[in-house]
C-alpha positions as CSV (number, residue, x, y, z in Angstrom):
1,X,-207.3,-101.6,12.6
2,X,-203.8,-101.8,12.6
3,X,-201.6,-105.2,13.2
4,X,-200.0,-103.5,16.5
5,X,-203.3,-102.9,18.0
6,X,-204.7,-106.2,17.2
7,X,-204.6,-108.3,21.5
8,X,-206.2,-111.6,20.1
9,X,-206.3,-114.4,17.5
10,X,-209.8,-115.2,17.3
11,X,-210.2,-119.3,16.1
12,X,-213.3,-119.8,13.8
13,X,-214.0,-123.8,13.3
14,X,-216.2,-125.1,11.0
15,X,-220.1,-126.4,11.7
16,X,-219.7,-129.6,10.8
17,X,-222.2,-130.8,13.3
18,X,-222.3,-134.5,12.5
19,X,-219.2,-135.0,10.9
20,X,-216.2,-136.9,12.6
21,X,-214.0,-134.1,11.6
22,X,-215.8,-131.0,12.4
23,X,-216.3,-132.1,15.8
24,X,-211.6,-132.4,15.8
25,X,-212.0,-129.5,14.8
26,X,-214.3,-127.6,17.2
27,X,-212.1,-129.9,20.0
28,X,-208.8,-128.2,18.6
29,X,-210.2,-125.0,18.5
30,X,-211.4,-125.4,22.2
31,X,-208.8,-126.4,23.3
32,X,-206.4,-123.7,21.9
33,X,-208.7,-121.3,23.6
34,X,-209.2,-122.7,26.6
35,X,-206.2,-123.9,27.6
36,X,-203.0,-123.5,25.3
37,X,-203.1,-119.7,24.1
38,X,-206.1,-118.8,27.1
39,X,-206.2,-115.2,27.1
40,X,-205.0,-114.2,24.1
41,X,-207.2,-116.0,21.6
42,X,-210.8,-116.0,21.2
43,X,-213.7,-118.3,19.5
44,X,-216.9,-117.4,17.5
45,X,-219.5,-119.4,15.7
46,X,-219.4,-119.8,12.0
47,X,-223.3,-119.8,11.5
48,X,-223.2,-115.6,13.1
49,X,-220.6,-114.7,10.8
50,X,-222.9,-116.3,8.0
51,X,-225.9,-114.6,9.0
52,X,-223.6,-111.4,9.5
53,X,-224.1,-110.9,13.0
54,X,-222.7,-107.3,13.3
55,X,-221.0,-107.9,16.8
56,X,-219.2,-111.4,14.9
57,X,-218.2,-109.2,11.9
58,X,-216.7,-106.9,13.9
59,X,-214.6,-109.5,15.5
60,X,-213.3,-111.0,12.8
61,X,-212.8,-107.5,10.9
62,X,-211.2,-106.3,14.0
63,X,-208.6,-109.3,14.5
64,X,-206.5,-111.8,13.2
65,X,-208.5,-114.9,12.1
66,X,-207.5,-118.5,11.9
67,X,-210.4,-120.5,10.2
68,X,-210.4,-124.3,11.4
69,X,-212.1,-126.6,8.9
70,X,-212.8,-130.3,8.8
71,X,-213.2,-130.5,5.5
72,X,-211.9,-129.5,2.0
73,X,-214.7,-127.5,1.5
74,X,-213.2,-124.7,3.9
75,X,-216.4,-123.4,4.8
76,X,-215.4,-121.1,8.1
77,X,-212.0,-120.1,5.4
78,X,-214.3,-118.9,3.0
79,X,-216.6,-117.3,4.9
80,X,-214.8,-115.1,7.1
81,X,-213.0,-114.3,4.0
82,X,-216.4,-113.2,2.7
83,X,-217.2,-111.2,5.8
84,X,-214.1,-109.0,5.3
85,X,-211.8,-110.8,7.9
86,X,-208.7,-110.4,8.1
87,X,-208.2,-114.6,7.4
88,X,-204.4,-115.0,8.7
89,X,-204.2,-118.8,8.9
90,X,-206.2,-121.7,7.7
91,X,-206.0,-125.2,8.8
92,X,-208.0,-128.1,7.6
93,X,-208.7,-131.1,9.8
94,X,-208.3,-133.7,6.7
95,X,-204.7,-132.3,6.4
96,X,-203.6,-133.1,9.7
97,X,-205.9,-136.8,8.9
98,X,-203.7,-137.6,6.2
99,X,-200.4,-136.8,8.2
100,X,-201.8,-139.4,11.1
101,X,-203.3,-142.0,9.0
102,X,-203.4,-143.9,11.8
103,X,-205.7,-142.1,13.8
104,X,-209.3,-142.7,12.7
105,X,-212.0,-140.7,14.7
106,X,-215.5,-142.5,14.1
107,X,-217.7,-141.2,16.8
108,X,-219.7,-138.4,16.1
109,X,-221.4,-137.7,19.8
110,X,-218.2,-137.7,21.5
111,X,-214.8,-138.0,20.4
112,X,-213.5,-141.4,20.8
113,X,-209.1,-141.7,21.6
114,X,-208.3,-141.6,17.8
115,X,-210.7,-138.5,17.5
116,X,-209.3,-136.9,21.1
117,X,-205.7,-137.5,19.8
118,X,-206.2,-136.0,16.0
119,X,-207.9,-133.1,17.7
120,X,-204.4,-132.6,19.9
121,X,-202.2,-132.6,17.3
122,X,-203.7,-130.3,15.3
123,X,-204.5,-127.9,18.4
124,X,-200.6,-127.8,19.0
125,X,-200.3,-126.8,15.1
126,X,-202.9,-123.8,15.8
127,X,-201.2,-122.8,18.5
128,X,-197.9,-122.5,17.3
129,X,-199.4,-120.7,14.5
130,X,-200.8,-118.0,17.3
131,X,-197.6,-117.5,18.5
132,X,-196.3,-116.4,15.0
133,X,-199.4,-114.1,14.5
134,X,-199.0,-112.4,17.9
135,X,-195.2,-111.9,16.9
136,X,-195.9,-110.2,14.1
């Protein structure tokens, strides 16, 4: 599909279920969809593009793709980069970590104010990124 034709960003976080960071990521991600660029981005799961859900691979095929990972490993990166996305952005959670070293997320259930905060920050970077991908 061509760029022009292309209405939405769609935000693919990582699964890190467990992991401090996956969870600021998944937050960020949410809240990028929900409420900073609502309407013209969209969400899926990571674990449908693995199993290659056909509706998911359309998606991602389909739109402009911004893969949100908490960890080095860039698992939701490399996977929708694997399911022939078009991968237009990549943000890792560590990255935005090691510019606010003093935020420290711990909590795993729920995001505590370090983990709320981190997960802020890097929902503002994803954003901005949108608004370069939707001028494009």
């Amino acid at each position: 599909m061509k760029a022009g034709k292309r209405k939405k960003v769609v935000l693919v976080p990582c699964s890190g279920i467990g992991k401090a960071l996956g969870s600021v990521g998944r937050e960020a991600t949410y809240e990028v969809v929900e409420n900073l660029r609502k309407g013209v981005t969209d969400t899926t799961c990571l674990a449908l593009i693995v199993r290659g859900d056909e509706e998911t691979l359309q998606l991602v095929k389909n739109n402009r793709c911004i893969a949100v990972d908490g960890c080095p490993l860039q698992c939701a990166a490399k996977n929708v980069e694997l399911a022939g996305g078009d991968l237009a952005a990549s943000f890792r959670v560590v990255d935005t970590l090691r510019e606010n070293r003093k935020l420290k997320p711990k909590s795993v259930t729920f995001l505590d104010h370090d983990g709320q905060e981190l997960a802020n920050l890097l929902a503002e970077q994803v954003a901005q990124k949108v608004d370069e991908l939707l001028k494009r």
